[in-house]
C-alpha positions in Angstrom: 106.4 70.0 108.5 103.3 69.5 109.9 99.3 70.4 109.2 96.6 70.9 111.2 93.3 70.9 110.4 90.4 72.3 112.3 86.5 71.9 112.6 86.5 75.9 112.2 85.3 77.4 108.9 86.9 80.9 107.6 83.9 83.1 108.7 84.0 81.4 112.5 87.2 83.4 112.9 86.4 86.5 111.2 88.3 89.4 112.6 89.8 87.1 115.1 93.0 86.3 113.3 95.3 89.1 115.0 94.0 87.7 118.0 94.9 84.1 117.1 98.1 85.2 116.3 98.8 87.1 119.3 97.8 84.1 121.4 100.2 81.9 118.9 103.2 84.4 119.7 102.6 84.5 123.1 102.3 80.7 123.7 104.6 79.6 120.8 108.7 80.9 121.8 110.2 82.4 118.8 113.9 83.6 117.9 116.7 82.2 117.9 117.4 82.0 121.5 113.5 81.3 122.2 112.4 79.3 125.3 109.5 79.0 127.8 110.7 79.1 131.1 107.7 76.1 132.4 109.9 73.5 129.6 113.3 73.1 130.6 114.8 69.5 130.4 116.9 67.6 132.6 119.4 65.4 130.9 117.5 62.1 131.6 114.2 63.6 130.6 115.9 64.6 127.1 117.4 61.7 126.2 113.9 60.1 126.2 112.2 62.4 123.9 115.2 61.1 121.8 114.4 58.0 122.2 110.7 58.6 121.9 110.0 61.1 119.7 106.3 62.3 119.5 105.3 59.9 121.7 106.8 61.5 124.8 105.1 64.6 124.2 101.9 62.8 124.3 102.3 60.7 127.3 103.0 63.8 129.2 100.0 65.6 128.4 101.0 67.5 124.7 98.4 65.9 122.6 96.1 62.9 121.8 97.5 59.5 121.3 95.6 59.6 118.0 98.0 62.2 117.0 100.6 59.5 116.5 98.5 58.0 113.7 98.9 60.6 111.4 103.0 61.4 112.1 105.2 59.9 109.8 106.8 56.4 111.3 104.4 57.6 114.5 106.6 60.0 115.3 109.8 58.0 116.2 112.6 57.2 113.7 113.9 53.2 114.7 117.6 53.2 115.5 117.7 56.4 117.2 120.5 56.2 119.8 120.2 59.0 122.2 124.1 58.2 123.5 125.2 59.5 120.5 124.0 62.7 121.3 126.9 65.1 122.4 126.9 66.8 125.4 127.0 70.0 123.6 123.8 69.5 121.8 121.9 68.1 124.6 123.0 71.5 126.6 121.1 73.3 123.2 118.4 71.4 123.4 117.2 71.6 126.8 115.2 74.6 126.8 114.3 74.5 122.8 111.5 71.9 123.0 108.2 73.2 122.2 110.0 76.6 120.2 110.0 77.5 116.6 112.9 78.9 115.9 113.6 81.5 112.9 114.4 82.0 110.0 112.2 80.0 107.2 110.3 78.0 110.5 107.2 79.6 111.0 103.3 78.6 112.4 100.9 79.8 109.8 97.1 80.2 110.3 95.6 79.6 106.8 91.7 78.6 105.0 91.6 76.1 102.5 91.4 78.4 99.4 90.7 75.6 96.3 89.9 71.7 96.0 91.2 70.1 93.5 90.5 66.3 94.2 87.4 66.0 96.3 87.4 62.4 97.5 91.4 62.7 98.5 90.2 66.1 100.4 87.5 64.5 102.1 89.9 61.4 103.4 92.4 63.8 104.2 89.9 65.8 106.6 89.6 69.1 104.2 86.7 70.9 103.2 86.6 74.2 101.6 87.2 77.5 103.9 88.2 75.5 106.8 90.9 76.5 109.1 94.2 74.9 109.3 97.6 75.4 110.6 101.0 74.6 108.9 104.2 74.5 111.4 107.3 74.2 110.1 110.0 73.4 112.4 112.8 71.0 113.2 115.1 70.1 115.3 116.6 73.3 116.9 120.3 74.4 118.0 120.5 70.5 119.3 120.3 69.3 115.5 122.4 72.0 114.1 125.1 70.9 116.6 124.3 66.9 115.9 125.5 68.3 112.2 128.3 70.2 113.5 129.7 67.3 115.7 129.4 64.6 112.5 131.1 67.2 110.2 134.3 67.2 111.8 134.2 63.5 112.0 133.2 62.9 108.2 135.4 65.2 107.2 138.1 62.5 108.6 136.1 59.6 107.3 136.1 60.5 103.8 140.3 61.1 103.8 140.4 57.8 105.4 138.1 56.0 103.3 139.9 57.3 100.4 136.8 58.9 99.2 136.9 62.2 96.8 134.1 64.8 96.8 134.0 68.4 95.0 133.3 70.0 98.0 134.5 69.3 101.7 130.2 70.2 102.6 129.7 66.8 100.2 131.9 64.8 102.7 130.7 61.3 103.8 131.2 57.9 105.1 130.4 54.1 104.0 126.6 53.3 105.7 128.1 50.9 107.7 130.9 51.9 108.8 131.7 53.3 112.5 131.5 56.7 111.5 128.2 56.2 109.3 126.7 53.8 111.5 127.3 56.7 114.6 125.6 59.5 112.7 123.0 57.7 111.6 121.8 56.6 115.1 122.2 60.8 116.4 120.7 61.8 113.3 117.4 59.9 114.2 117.5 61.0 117.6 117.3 64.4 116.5 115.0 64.2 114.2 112.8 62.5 116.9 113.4 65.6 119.0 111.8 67.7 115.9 108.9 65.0 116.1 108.1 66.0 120.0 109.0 69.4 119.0 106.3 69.9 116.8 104.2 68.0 118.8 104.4 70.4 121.7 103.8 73.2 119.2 100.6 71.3 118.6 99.2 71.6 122.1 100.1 74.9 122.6 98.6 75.9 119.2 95.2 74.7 120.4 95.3 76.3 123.3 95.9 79.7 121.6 93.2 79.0 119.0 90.8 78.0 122.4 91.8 81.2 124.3 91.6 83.7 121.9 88.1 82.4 120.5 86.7 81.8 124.4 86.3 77.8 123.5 87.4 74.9 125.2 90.3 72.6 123.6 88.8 70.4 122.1 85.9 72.1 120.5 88.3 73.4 118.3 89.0 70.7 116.1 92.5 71.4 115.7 93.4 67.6 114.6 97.1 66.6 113.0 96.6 66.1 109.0 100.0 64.9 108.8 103.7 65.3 109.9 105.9 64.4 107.5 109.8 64.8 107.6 112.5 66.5 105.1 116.4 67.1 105.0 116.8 63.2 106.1 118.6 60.0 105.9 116.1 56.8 106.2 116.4 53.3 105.6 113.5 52.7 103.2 112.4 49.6 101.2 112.3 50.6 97.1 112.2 49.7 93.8 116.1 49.8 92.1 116.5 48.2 88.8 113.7 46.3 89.0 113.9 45.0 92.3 113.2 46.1 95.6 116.3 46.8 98.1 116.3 48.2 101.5 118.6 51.7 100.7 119.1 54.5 102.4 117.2 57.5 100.9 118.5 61.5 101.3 115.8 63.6 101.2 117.7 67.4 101.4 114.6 69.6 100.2 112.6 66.7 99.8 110.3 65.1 101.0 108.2 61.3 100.9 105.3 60.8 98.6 104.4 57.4 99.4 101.2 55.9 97.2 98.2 54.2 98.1 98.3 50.6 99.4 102.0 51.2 101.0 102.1 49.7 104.5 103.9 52.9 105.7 101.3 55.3 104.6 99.0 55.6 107.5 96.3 53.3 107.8 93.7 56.5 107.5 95.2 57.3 104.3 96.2 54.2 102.3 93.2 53.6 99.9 93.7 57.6 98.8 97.8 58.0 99.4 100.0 60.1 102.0 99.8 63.5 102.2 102.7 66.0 100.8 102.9 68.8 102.9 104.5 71.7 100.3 105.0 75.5 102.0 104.9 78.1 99.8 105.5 82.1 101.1 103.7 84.3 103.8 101.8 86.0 101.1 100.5 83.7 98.7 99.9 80.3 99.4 100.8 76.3 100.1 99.9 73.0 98.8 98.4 69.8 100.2 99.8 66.8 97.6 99.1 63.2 97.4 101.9 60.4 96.7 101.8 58.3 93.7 102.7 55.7 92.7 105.0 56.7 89.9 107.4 58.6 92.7 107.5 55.6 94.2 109.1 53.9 90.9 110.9 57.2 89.5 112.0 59.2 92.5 112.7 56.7 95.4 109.0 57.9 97.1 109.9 61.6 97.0 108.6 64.8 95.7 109.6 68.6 96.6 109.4 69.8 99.6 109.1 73.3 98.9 109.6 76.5 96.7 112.8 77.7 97.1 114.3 81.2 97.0 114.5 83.5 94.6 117.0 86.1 96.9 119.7 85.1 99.4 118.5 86.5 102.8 121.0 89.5 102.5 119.6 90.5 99.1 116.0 90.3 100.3 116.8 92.6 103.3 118.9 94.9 100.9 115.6 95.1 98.8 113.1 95.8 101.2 114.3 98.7 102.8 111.9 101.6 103.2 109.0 99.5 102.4 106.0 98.6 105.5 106.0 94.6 105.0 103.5 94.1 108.1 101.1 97.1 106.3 101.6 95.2 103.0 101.2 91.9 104.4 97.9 93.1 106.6 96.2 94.7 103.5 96.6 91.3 101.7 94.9 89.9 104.7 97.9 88.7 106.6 98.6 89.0 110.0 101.9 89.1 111.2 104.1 89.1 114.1 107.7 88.0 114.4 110.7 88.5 117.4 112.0 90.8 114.6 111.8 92.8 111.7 115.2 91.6 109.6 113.2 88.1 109.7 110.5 89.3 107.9 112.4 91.0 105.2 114.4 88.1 105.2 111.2 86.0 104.4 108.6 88.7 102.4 107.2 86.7 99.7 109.1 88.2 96.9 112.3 86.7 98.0 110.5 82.8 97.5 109.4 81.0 93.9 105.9 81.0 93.6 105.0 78.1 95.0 102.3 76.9 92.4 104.9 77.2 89.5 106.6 74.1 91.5 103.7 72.2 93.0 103.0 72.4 89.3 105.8 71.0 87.8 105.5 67.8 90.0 101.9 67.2 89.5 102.3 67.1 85.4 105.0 64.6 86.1 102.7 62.6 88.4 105.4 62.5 91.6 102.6 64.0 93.7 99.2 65.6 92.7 96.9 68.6 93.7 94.3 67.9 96.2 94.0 71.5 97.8 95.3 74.9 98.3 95.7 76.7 101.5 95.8 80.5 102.0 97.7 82.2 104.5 95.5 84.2 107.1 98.0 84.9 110.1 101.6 84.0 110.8 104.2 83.9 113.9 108.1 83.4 112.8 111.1 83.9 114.6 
């Protein structure tokens, strides 16, 4: 998940949105299958973004260096071992970098609706009615096939380690054992791909916002808030019983809510705390959070990651039918477009929580709280 912010204020775009969106779509590959034709990868070449995460997208022109700064561990999980990596996966992978995707993965245009803790928004970069962007994406076909591959193998790891589970999806391996150790190391490469991934997004979501409003690149503002990770296996320093132990954390619909002073919150951010990036739906709304300290001691650093659904996807399209989502998303003020309608219906708001009810929920229990609320404007998916 990732946030931009901009230097652009609500009323600088006024009736530019569909625009911004068509420029988004047009730039930014969508579906399933989506790739631009000017991005393909040669084996070598994708084994470094691998290895290198963000950083490769930058040192070949996709972004600012300062961009790093504000990407969780800079954009590049340690132990990522690119030879891991099936051939399979890196095939997937070659023409996916810089694409969104579909399903839930979208890149939303939004306005910063409500402030709830000034001096957090102002360290964070947000100000009231400005313009941001919120990208979620990850990891593509090349991670759902690192997942595939490292099924089949746990699924022999946890009958050999004499390990017994509910459900064969629950099956697992010892940390540091050959099997563990293995998925580990491609698990981190591919989450380093989603790093560069969004990254490229980035760039070309600047240069849709600076065509479509007739600016150059970098008059737009369009700066990274943060990039934060979720569904994730990382080797993390915490509190356990009193004590602090290196462990390795799961975050599967979660995501880290580190608090001020933590060496790993970045360096812009540690007086205030990092950002917590939490989606909501297309209609309604999302949340900028700030860690605490008490998820650090109560939840291993972690807080929600989003709202959830309400509807399986079948239900949702089952539901929808004869209804005009774009027409009822337009007259909310929401611009859509999308490689095809059964996503949409997947995704139309009713079929999520509301957000708020959530975001709510973890800010009374002090795992993350408010600092600002972002409304949607315009939206590509898949």
């Amino acid at each position: 998940m990732r946030l931009l912010g901009s230097g652009l204020s609500r009323t600088d775009i006024s009736g530019r949105v569909p625009d911004i969106v068509a420029q988004m779509f047009s730039h930014v590959p969508t579906g399933v299958g989506a790739h631009r034709g000017d991005l393909r990868l040669g084996t070598a070449e994708l084994r470094a973004v691998l290895q290198q995460g963000a950083a490769w997208a930058v040192n070949r022109g996709f972004g600012r260096t300062r961009d790093l700064a504000h990407i969780e561990e800079g954009g590049s999980l340690d132990g990522a071992d690119a030879g891991l990596v099936s051939d399979r996966a890196l095939e997937r992978g070659a023409a996916q970098l810089g694409t969104l995707g579909s399903g839930n993965h979208f890149a939303e245009i939004q306005y910063v609706s409500d402030i709830y803790d000034e001096p957090v928004a102002q360290a964070f970069g947000l100000f009231r009615d400005q313009v941001t962007v919120m990208i979620h994406s990850g990891s593509r076909g090349l991670g759902h096939q690192v997942c595939d591959d490292h099924l089949r193998t746990m699924m022999r790891a946890t009958a050999n380690h004499r390990i017994d589970v509910p459900d064969r999806q629950l099956c697992c391996a010892p940390i540091r054992s050959p099997e563990g150790e293995a998925y580990l190391g491609a698990m981190a490469a591919a989450a380093n791909f989603a790093f560069a991934n969004r990254q490229v997004m980035s760039h070309w979501v600047r240069e849709s916002f600076a065509a479509a409003l007739g600016l150059p690149v970098d008059r737009t503002g369009l700066d990274v808030v943060y990039d934060v990770c979720h569904n994730i296996a990382k080797f993390e320093t915490l509190p356990v019983e009193g004590a602090l132990r290196r462990v390795c954390v799961h975050r599967k619909g979660a995501t880290r809510a580190y608090p001020p002073g933590h060496p790993a919150t970045p360096e812009a951010y540690r007086q205030v705390g990092q950002p917590v990036l939490i989606p909501g739906d297309m209609g309604r709304y999302s949340y900028v959070l700030v860690g605490t300290e008490r998820a650090f001691a109560e939840s291993f650093g972690s807080t929600c990651h989003g709202a959830g659904r309400r509807m399986s996807r079948s239900e949702a399209k089952r539901s929808v039918r004869g209804r005009a989502l774009v027409d009822e998303l337009r007259s909310r003020g929401v611009h859509v477009m999308a490689a095809g309608m059964a996503t949409i219906a997947e995704e139309m708001p009713e079929a999520y929580k509301d957000v708020a009810d959530v975001v709510n929920v973890v800010h009374g229990a002090g795992l993350s709280t408010k600092v600002a609320r972002l409304r949607p404007m315009g939206v590509i998916k898949g």
